[in-house]
C-alpha positions, 0 to 999 in steps of 0.5 A, spaced: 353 577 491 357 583 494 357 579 500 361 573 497 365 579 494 367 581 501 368 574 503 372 572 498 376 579 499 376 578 507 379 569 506 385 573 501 386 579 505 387 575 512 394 573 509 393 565 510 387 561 510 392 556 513 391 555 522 384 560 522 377 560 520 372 565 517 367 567 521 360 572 520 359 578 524 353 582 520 356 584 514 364 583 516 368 577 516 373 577 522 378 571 522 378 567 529 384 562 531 381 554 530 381 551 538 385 545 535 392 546 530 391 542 523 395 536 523 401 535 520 401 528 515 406 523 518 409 522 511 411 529 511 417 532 513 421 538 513 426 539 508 433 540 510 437 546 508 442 546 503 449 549 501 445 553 497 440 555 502 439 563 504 440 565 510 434 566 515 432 572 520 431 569 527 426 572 531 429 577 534 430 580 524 437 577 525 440 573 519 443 566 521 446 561 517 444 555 515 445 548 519 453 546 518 450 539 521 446 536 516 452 539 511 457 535 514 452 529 514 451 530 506 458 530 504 459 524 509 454 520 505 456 523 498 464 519 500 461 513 503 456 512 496 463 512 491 465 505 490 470 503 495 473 496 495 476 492 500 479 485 499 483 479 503 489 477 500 494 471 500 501 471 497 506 466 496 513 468 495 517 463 490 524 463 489 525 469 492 531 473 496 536 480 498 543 478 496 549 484 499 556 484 496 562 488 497 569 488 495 575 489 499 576 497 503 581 498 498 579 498 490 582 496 484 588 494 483 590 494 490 583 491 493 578 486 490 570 484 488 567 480 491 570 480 498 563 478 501 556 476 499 550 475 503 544 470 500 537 472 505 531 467 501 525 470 504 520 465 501 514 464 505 507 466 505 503 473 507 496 476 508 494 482 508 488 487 506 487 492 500 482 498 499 481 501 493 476 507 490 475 504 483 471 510 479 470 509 471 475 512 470 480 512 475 483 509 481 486 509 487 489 504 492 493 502 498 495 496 500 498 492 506 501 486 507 505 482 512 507 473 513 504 468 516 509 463 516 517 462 518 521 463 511 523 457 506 530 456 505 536 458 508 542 463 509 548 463 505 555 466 507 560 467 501 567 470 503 573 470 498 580 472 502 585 471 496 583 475 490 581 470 485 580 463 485 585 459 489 583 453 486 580 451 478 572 451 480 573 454 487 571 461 487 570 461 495 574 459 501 569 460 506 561 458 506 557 458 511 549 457 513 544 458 517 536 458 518 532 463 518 526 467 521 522 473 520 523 478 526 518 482 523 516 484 515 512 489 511 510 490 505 506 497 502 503 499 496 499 506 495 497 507 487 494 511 483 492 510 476 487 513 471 485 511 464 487 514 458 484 512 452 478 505 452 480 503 445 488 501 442 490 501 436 482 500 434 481 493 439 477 494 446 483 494 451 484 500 455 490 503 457 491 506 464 497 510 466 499 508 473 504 512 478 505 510 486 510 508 492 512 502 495 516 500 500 518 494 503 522 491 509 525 484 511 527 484 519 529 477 519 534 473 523 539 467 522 540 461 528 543 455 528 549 456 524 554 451 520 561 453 517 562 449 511 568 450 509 573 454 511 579 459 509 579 455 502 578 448 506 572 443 506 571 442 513 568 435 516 564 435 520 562 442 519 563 447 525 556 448 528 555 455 532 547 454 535 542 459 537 542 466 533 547 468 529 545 475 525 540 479 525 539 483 518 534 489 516 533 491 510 528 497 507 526 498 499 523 505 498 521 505 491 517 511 488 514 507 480 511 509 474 508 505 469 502 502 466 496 498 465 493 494 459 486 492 461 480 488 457 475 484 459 474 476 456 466 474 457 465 478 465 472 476 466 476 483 467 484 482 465 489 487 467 496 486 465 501 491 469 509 494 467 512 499 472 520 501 472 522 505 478 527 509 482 529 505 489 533 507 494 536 501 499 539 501 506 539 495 511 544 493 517 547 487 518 549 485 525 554 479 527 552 477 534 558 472 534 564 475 532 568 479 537 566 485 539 559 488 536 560 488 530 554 492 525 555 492 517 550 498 514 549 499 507 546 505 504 544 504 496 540 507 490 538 504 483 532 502 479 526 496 480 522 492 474 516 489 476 511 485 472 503 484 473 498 480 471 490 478 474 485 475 473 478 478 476 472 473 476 465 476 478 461 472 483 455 477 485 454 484 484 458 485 490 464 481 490 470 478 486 475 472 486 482 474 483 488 471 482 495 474 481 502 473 478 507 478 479 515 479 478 519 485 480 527 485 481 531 490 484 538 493 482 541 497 487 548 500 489 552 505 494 556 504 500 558 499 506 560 501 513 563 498 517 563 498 525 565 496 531 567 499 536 569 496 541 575 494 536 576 500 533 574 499 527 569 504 523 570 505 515 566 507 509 568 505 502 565 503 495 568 498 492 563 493 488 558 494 493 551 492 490 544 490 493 539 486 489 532 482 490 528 478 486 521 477 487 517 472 485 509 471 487 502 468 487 496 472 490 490 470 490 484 475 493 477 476 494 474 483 493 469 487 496 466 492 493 460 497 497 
């Protein structure tokens, strides 16, 4: 019996029965180290150390911090597991364009407006790509677009040199076209939109207030010019000026408020969108065939509407089909310049001087979620 008692004393007393057996000697027990170490189970692993890990003392009693490695993993793997989606889109530009006008450099009564009014169509097809972090309750998204294709439609060139019609049903005496081309083209759009309330007015459509950037930027170039008519006089045939005419940049900055209603009909999810926003413009306008170098600029501020709606359609746990319609108008104005220096001329003025932009479109995208 005391025997047992010492035994069982000596196992507990040894500090760790693990990595040691007993042996007997007389009426003592000694533990003795085991020739060959335990295996350990290969299913079993050692646990990492989290942030909450303390501090262990190496071999020396020092203390050492814990891994920074296996914490930078985790919050790489936390980040890579939210609900990140990525989709192509195609957009298709209808009955879309820029127009600039400005008025004589003298105002009213000595000057007039308009002197001259220039017509960009920008009708044409894009693609591009979208990523998003959709979470329950909020969102974010940056969106990327570029054209594929030259631009449908041509270049209009109004001027009036007499102030106010010459003639009943001629408000212009000068008009002249051309072709157009994209020399390079973006469209960005970074936006971040949360959800308000799940229920409005008692029916299931949420609202999502939404606030983000866009900037947009139209390089295009005219080629293969027609003078219609001239200094109020019809002209036939047309005067014709090949090769490339002008070349035009403008850039939209636009910094948008606004909201989203959303609602789900069956598995469908239907988003209808309204934002207003604050724009400023700017573009420069050079005229490779006129004398000297010529080069209009136009700095202008205003406001942006724009109108959304889409439909998105589940096809798996994973990816979605969506359609798009969308309509935004820009109203800017500021000043214009004028110069060329090789003539002589640089000047600034104000008089009725306006850039505008409808955009019309049709997209069409499918969404990946991971």
């Amino acid at each position: 019996m005391c025997r047992a008692a010492l035994a069982i004393a000596a196992i507990f007393g040894s500090g760790s029965a693990w990595g040691s057996e007993v042996t007997v000697i007389g009426a003592s027990w000694q533990p003795r180290p085991i020739s060959e170490p335990i295996k350990e189970d290969s299913l079993m692993y050692p646990v990492p150390p989290s942030s909450n890990t303390p501090m262990q003392p190496n071999a020396e009693g020092e203390s050492e911090p814990p891994d920074e490695s296996f914490e930078l993993v985790h919050w790489f793997e936390e980040k890579l597991c939210w609900p990140w989606t990525i989709d192509y889109r195609y957009r298709a530009l209808a009955s879309s364009g820029i127009s600039s006008t400005y008025g004589t450099s003298q105002p009213p009564p000595t000057g007039y407006a308009p002197l001259s009014q220039l017509d960009f169509p920008i009708n044409s097809s894009w693609h591009g790509l979208r990523i998003g972090l959709d979470e329950p309750t909020w969102g974010v998204h940056f969106e990327w677009m570029t054209p594929q294709q030259s631009i449908q439609g041509q270049f209009s060139d109004y001027d009036w040199k007499f102030s106010g019609p010459p003639n009943p049903g001629e408000s212009y005496t000068d008009l002249g076209f051309a072709g157009e081309r994209w020399i390079d083209a973006q469209m960005i759009d970074l936006g971040l939109d949360f959800q308000l309330t799940d229920r409005t007015f008692n029916l299931p459509i949420e609202v999502w207030p939404t606030f983000g950037f866009r900037w947009q930027r139209f390089d295009i170039e005219c080629y293969d010019g027609v003078q219609v008519k001239y200094y109020n006089q019809w002209l036939d045939p047309a005067d014709a000026y090949p090769g490339d005419a002008i070349t035009f940049n403008q850039q939209f900055y636009t910094g948008y408020l606004g909201g989203q209603f959303r609602t789900r009909l069956r598995s469908v999810l239907l988003t209808f969108q309204a934002d207003w926003g604050c724009t400023w413009g700017y573009n420069i306008d050079h005229h490779l065939l006129r004398e000297g170098d010529r080069y209009t600029m136009e700095s202008t501020q205003g406001n942006s509407w724009h109108l959304g709606f889409t439909a998105e359609v589940p096809v798996s746990q994973h990816v979605r089909f969506g359609f798009q319609f969308d309509h935004a108008e820009i109203r800017t104005s500021g000043t214009h310049h004028l110069q060329n220096l090789p003539l002589g001329q640089d000047s600034t003025w104000d008089n009725d001087v306006s850039v505008s932009s409808n955009q019309t479109s049709v997209m069409a995208f499918v969404l990946f979620r991971m």
